[in-house]
C-alpha positions as CSV (number, residue, x, y, z in Angstrom):
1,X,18.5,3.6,-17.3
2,X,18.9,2.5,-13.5
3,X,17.6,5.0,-10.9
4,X,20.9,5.7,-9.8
5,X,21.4,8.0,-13.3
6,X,19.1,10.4,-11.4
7,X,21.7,11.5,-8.9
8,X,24.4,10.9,-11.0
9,X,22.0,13.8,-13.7
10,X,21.3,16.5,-11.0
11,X,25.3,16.2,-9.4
12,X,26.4,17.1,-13.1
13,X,23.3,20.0,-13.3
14,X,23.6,21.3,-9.3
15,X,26.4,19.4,-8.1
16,X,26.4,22.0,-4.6
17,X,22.2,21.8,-4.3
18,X,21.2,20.1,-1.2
19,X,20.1,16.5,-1.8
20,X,19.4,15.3,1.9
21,X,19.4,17.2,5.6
22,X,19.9,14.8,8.1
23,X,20.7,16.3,11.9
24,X,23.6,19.1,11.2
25,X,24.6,17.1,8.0
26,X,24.2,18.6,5.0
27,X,24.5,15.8,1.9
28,X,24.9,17.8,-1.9
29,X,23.9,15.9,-5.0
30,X,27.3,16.0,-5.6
31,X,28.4,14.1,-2.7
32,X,25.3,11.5,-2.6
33,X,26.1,10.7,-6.2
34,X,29.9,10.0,-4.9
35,X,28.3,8.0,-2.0
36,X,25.8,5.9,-4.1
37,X,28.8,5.1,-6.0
38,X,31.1,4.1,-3.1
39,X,28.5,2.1,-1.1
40,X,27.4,0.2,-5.3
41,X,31.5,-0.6,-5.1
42,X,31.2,-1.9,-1.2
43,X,28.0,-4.3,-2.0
44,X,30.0,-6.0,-5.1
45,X,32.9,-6.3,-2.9
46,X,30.5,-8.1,-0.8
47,X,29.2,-10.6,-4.1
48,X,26.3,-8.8,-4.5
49,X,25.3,-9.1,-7.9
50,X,22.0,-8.7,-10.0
51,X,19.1,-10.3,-8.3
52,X,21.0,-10.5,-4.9
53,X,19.0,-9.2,-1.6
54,X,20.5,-6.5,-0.1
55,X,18.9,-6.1,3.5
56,X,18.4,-2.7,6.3
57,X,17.7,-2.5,9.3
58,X,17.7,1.5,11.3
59,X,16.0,4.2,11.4
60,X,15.7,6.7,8.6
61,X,18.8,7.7,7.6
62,X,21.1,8.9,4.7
63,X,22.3,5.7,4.2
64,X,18.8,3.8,3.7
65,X,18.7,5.8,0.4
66,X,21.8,5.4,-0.4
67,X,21.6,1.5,-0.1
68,X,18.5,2.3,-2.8
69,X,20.1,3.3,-5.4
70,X,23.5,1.7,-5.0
71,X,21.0,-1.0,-5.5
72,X,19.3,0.4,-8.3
73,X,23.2,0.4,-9.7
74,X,23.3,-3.2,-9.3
75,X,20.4,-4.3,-10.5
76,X,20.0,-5.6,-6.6
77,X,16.9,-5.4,-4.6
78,X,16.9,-3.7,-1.0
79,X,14.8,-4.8,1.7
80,X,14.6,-1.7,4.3
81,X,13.6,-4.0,7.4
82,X,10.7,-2.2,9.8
83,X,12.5,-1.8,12.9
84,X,9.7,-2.1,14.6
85,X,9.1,-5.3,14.4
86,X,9.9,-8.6,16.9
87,X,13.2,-10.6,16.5
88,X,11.0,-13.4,15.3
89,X,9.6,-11.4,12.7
90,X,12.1,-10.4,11.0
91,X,13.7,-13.7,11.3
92,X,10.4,-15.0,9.0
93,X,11.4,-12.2,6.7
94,X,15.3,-12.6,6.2
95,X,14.7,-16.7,6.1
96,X,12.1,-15.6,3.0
97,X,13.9,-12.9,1.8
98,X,17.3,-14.6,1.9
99,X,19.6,-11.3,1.9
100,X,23.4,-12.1,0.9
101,X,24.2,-9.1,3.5
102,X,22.5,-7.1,5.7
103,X,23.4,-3.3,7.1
104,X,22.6,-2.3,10.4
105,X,22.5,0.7,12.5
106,X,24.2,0.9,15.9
107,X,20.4,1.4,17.3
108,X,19.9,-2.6,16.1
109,X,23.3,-4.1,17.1
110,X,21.8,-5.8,20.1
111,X,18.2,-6.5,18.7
112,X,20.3,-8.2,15.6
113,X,23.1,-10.2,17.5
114,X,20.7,-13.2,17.7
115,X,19.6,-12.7,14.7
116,X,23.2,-13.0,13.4
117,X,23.5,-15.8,15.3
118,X,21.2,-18.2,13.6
119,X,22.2,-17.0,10.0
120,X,25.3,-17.2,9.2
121,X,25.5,-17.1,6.1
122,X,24.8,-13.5,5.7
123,X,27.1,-10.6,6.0
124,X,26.3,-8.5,8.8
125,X,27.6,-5.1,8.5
126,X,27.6,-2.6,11.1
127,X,26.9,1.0,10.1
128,X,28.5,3.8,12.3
129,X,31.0,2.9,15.5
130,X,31.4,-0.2,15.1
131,X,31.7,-3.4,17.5
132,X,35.1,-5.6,17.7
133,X,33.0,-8.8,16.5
134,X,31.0,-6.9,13.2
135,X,32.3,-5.8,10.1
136,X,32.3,-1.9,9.5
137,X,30.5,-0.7,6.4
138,X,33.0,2.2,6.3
139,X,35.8,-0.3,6.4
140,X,34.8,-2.1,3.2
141,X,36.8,-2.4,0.5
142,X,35.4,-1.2,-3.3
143,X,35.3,-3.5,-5.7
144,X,36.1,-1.3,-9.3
145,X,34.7,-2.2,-12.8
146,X,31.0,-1.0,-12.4
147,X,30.7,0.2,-15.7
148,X,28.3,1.8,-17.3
149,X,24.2,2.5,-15.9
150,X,22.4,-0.8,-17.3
151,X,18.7,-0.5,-19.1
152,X,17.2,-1.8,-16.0
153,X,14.1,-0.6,-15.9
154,X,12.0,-3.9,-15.3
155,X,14.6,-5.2,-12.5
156,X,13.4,-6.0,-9.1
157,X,14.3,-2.8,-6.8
158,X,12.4,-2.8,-3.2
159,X,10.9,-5.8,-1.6
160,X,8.9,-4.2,1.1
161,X,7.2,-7.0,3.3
162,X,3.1,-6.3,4.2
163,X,1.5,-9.0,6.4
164,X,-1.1,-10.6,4.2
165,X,-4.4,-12.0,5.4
166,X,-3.2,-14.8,6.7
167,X,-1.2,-13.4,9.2
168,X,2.1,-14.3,7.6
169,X,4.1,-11.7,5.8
170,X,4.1,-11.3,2.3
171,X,7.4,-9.7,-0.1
172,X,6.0,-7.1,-2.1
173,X,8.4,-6.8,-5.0
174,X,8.8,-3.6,-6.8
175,X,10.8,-2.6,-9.9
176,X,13.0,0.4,-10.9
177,X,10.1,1.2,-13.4
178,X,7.8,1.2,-11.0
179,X,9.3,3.4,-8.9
180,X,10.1,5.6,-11.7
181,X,6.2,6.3,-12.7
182,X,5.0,6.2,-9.2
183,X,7.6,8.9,-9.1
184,X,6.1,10.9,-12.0
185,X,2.4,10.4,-10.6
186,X,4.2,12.3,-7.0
187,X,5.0,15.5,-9.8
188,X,1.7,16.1,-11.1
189,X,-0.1,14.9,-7.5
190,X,2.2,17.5,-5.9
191,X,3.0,20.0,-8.7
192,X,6.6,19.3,-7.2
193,X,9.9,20.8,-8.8
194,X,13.6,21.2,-8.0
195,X,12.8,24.3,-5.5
196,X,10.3,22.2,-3.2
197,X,11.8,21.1,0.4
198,X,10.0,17.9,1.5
199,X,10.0,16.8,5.1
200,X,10.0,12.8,5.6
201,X,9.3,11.4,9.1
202,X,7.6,8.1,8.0
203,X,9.6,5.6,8.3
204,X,11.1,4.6,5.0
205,X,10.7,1.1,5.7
206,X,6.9,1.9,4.5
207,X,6.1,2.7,0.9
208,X,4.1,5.9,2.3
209,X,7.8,7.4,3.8
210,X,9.7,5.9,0.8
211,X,7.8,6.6,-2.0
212,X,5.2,9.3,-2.0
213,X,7.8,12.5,-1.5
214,X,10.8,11.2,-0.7
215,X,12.3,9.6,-3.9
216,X,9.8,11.6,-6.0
217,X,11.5,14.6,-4.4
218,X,15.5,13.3,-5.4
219,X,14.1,12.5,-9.3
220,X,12.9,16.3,-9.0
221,X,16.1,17.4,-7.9
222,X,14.4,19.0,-4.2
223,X,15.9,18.7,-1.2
224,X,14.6,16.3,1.4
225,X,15.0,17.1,5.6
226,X,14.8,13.4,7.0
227,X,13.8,12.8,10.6
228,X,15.5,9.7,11.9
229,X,12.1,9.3,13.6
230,X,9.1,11.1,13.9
231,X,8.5,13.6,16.7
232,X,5.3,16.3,16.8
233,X,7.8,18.9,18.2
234,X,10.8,18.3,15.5
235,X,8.5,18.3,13.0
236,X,6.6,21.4,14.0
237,X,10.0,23.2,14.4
238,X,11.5,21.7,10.8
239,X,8.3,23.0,9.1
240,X,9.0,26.6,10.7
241,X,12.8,26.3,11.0
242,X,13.4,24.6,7.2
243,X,10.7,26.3,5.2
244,X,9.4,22.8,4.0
245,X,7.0,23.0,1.4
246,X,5.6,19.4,1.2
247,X,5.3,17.0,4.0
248,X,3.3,13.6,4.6
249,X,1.9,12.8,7.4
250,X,-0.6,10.6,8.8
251,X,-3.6,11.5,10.6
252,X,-2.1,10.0,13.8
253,X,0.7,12.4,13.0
254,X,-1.3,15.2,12.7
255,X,-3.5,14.7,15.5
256,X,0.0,14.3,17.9
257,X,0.7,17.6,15.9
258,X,-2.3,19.3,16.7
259,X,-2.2,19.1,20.1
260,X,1.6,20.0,20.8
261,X,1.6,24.0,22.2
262,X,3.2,25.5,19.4
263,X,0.4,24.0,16.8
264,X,-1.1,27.2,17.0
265,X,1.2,30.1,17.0
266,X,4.4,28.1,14.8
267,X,4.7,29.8,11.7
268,X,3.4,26.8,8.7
269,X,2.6,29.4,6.2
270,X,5.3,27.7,3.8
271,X,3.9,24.6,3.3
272,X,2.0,24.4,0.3
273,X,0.0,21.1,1.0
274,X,-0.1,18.3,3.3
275,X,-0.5,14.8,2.4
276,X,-2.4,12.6,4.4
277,X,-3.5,8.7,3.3
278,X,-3.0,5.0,4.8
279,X,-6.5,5.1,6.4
280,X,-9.9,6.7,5.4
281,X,-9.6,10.0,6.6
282,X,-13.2,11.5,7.4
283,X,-14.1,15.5,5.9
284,X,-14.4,16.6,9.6
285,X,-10.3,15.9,9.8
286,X,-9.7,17.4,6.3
287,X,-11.8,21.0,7.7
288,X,-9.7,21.1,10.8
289,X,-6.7,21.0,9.0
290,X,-7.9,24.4,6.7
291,X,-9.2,26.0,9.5
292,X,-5.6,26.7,10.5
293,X,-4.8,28.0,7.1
294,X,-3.2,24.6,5.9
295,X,-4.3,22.7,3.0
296,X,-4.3,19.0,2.8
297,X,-4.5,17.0,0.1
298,X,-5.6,12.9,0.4
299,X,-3.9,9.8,-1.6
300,X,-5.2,5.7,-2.4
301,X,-2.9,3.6,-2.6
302,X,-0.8,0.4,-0.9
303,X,2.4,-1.4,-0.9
304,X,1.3,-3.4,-3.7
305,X,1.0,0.0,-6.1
306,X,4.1,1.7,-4.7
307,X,1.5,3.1,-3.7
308,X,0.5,5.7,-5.5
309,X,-2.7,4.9,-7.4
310,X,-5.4,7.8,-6.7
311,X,-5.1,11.0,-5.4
312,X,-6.4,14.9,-4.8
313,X,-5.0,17.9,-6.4
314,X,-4.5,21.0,-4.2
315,X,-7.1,23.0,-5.7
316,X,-10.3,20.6,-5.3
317,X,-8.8,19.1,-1.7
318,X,-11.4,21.2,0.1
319,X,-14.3,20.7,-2.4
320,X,-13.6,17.1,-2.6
321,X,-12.9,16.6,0.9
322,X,-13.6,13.1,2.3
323,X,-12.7,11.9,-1.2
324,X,-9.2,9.6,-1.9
325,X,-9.0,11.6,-5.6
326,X,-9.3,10.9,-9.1
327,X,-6.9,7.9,-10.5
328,X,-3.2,9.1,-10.7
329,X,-1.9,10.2,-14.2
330,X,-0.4,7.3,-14.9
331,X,-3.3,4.8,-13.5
332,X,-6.3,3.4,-14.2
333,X,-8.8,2.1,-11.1
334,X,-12.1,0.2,-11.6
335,X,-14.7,-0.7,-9.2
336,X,-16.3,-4.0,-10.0
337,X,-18.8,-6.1,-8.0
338,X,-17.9,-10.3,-6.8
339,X,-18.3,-11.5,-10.4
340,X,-16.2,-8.9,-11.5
341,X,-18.4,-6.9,-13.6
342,X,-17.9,-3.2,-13.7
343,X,-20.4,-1.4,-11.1
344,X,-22.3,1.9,-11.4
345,X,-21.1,5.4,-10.5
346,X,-21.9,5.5,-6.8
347,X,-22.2,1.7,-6.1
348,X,-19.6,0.1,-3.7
349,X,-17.7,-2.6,-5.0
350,X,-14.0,-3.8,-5.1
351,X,-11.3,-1.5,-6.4
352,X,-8.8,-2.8,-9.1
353,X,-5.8,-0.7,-10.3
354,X,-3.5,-0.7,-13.3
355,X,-0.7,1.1,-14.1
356,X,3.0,1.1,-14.4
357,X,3.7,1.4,-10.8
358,X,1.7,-1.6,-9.8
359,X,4.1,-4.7,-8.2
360,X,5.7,-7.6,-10.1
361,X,4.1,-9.8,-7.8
362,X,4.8,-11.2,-4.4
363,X,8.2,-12.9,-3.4
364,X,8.1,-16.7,-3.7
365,X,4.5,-16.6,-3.9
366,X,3.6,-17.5,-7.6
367,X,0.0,-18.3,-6.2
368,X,-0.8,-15.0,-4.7
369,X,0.6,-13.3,-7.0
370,X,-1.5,-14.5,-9.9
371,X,-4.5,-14.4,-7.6
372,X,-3.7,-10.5,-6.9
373,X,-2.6,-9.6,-10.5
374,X,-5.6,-10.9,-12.9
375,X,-5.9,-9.7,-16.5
376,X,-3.7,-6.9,-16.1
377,X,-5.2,-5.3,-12.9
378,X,-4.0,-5.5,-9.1
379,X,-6.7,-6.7,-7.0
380,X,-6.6,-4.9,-4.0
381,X,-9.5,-6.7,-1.5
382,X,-10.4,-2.6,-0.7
383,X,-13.7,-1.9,-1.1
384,X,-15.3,1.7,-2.5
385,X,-16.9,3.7,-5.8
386,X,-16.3,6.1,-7.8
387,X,-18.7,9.0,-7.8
388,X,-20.1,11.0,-11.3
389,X,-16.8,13.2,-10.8
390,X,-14.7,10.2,-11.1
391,X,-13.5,10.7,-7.1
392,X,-12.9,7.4,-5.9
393,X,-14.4,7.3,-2.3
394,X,-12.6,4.3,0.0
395,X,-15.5,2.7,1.9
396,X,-13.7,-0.2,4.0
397,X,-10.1,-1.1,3.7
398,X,-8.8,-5.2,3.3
399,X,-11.2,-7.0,4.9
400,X,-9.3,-8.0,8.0
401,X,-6.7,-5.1,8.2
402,X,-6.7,-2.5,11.0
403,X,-4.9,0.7,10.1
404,X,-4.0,2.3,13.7
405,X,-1.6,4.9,13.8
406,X,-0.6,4.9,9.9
407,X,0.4,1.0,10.4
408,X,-1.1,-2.2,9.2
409,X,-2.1,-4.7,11.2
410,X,-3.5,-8.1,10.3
411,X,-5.6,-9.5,13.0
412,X,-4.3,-13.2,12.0
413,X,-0.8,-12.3,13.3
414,X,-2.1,-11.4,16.7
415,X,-4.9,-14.4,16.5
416,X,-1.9,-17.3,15.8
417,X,0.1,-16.1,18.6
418,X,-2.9,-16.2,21.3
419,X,-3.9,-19.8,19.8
420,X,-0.8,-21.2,20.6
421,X,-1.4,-20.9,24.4
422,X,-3.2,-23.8,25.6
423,X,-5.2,-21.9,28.1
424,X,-7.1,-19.9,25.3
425,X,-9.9,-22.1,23.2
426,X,-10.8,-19.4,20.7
427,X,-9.3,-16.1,20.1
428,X,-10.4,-13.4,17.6
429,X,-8.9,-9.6,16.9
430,X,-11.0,-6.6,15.9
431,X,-10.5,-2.8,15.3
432,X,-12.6,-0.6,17.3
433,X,-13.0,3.0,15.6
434,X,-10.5,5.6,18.0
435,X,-10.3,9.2,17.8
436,X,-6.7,9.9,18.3
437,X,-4.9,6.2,16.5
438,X,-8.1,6.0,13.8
439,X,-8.3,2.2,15.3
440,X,-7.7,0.7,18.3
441,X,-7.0,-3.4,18.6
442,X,-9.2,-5.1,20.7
443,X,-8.5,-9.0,20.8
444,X,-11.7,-11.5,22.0
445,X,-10.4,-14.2,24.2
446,X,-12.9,-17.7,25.2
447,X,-10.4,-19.5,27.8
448,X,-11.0,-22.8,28.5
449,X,-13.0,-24.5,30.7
450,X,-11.8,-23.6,34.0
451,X,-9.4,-21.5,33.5
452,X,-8.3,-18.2,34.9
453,X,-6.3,-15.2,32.9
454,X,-6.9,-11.6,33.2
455,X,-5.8,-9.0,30.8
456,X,-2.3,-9.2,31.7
457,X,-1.7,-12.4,31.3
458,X,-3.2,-12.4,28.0
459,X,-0.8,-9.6,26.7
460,X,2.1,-11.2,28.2
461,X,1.4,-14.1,25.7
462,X,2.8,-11.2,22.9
463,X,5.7,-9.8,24.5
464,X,8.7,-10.1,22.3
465,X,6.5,-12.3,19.5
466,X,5.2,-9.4,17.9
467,X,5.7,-5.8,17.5
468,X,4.4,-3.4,20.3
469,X,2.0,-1.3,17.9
470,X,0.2,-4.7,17.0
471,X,-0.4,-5.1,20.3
472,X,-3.7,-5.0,21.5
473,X,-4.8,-2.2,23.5
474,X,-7.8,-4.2,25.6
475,X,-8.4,-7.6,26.0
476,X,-12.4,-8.6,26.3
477,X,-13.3,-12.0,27.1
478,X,-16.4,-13.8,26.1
479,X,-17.8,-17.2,26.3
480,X,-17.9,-18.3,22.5
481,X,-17.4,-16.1,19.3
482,X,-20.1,-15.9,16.5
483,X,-19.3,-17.9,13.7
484,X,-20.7,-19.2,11.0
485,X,-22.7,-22.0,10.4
486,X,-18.8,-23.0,8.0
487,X,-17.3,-21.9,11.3
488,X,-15.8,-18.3,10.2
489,X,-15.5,-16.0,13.2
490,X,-18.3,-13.1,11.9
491,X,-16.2,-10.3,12.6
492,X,-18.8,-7.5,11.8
493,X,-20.8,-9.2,14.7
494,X,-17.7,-9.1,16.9
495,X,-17.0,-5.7,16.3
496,X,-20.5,-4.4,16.9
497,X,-20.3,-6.8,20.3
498,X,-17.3,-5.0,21.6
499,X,-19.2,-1.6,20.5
500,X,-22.3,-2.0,22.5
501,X,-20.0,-3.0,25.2
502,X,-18.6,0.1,25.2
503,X,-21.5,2.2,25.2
504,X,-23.1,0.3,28.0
């Protein structure tokens, strides 16, 4: 049956339980299922139909996931837009992903007006107050015969958009299904049950926010305390304040946590575990996390596997620390070298992963798709092993990515911008290990004969094209970058350039 049966399940079981604390709202499973209906009656109104992209565009919020499984109703698919990109980025994505309406938060209203502007043939609709000129998602009307929940468990449910290598973005689709058993692999990862209280501060625009508590937590029946954004200080206090029991966060999370004044001396002693993922997260971190009496369990995984695919288990987190887990109940991960035999405990290769969870494929991209998804397995460009225990141990992630801050950032992106000024004759973008943001982007400029820019001028190139946590945090300039005799910029030679820079 569609997702949407699980609210529907615990409002008939616990109808009063708390579902979702938002601010000083408290949302029941009672009233979300009433509100999943009501908003699935609004987006048929609206012609949304099977198939049909429904788009979002805010902060975390109540609605987001009530857009999810109003979709789920539908059989629709929702796009939850990250809000913190550049107006022309998420025109690429609505232009791909072709929503018949999209929902925005008063936050966006400005930010989306142009946006409107060139696309009219989507429905805008303004959640909260609002203005004379948009259409009010409260003010809908509901369009009745629903009927009963459809066997939908194949249909298309999130496309979540990840920039691919080539610097443009790329629709990972994701079914009800999917989300179902990456939701069963969250139970036995976190031993999670009705009684847990789950803090979410990612942004649900992310699989990580979306996918490894929060949903989980709503087909367990929990409650979930959802921060519009995240904050070190909320989140200390909502640990303390809400008695959460399971949270994600980030190292760059953590880190701004560890460092706020009431780290030491809030009370944390009823959270159960910590997840932490979305960059390889060195022992060192893992032991500071312990030595304040916390435990913290790590997770593999991307968009493209919902993204559960490996993970710890409370019990061995310390033991194993360092390590991304063992492969998730219901998943299967190989290691296998460039031919793509199957390697040795121990020996690096690429990692492959199969399971129910794993994507359809990618939106409109037929050809990626079937270069990603071969014989059954995702191909996931992340190189590791697996060591005699079966740990899978994440060596490098994609190739090109740089993971700073919990985000993902495609040097390409970056790189086409900066070629497109005709000042600049090569340009290049590397991560540089941090200690606070894990990575820190560096972008490699070679101007043209006689000409002058500084550092400024080079990041001025950016503003409003991309989104400001892409943006480089130094600019270094050299005379030529190393390439390849084929002409392919050698980025490990680039990186350990800027390095030895650094130290001398």
């Amino acid at each position: 049956m569609d997702l949407a049966r699980w609210i529907k399940r615990h409002a008939a079981f616990s109808p009063d339980r708390p579902a979702i604390r938002f601010e000083n709202e408290v949302l029941t499973y009672g009233a979300l299922a009433d509100e999943v209906e009501t908003a699935a009656g609004r987006l048929r109104a609206l012609g949304i139909r099977p198939g049909d992209v429904v788009g979002y565009l805010g902060f975390n919020s109540p609605l987001l996931l009530v857009l999810l499984f109003a979709c789920a109703r539908l059989q629709a698919i929702l796009t939850p837009l990250n809000w913190r990109l550049a107006a022309p980025e998420h025109a690429r994505i609505l232009r791909d992903s072709a929503p018949r309406a999209v929902i925005v938060e008063p936050a966006f209203f400005e930010h989306a007006r142009e946006l409107r502007a060139s696309m009219p043939g989507m429905a805008w609709i303004a959640a909260g107050q609002a203005p004379s000129d948009w259409q009010a998602w409260t003010a809908l009307a509901t369009a009745p015969g629903l009927g009963a929940e459809a066997a939908a468990t194949d249909a298309p449910l999130v496309l979540c958009y990840t920039s691919g290598s080539t610097g443009v973005p790329k629709g990972v689709v994701l079914t009800q299904g999917a989300l179902f058993w990456n939701a069963v692999n969250s139970t036995h990862m976190h031993d999670l049950t009705s009684a847990d209280r789950i803090l979410t501060t990612l942004p649900m625009f992310h699989v990580g926010g979306l996918n490894i508590l929060t949903t989980p937590a709503l087909h367990a029946g929990a409650t979930v305390v959802l921060h519009a954004k995240f904050d070190a200080g909320a989140a200390i206090e909502a640990i303390e304040r809400e008695r959460i029991t399971l949270a994600v966060l980030v190292p760059a999370q953590l880190s701004a946590m560890m460092e706020h004044p009431r780290w030491e001396t809030a009370d944390l002693s009823s959270l159960r575990v910590i997840t932490t993922g979305s960059t390889i997260v060195p022992a060192a971190f893992v032991h500071r996390i312990h030595a304040r009496g916390l435990r913290i369990i790590q997770i593999y995984g991307s968009t493209e596997t919902c993204p559960i695919a490996a993970y710890q288990r409370v019990d061995d987190s310390e033991r194993t620390a360092g390590a991304a887990g063992l492969p998730a109940l219901h998943c299967d991960i190989r290691i296998v070298d460039f031919g793509g035999a199957d390697v040795a405990a121990g020996v690096d290769g690429e990692i492959l992963v199969r399971g129910p969870n794993v994507m359809r494929g990618y939106w409109n991209l037929p050809k990626a798709s079937a270069e990603a998804l071969r014989d059954g397995w995702y191909h996931s460009g992340d190189v590791g092993h697996l060591d005699a225990e079966g740990y899978l141990h994440v060596v490098a992630r994609k190739t090109e990515m740089i993971i700073s801050g919990g985000e993902n950032i495609y040097p390409a992106e970056i790189e086409n911008v900066l070629m497109e000024c005709p000042d600049i004759a090569d340009a290049s973008v590397v991560g540089r290990a941090d200690p606070r943001w894990g990575e820190a982007v560096i972008a490699v400029v070679v101007l043209c004969p006689g000409v002058c820019m500084n550092e400024q001028q080079v990041l001025a190139l950016l503003d409003g094209r991309i989104a400001r946590y892409k943006r480089p945090r130094e600019v270094r300039f050299m005379e030529a970058l190393p390439r390849t005799a084929l002409g392919k910029v050698m980025k490990d030679k680039l990186r350990a350039a800027v390095v030895s820079a650094d130290v001398e």
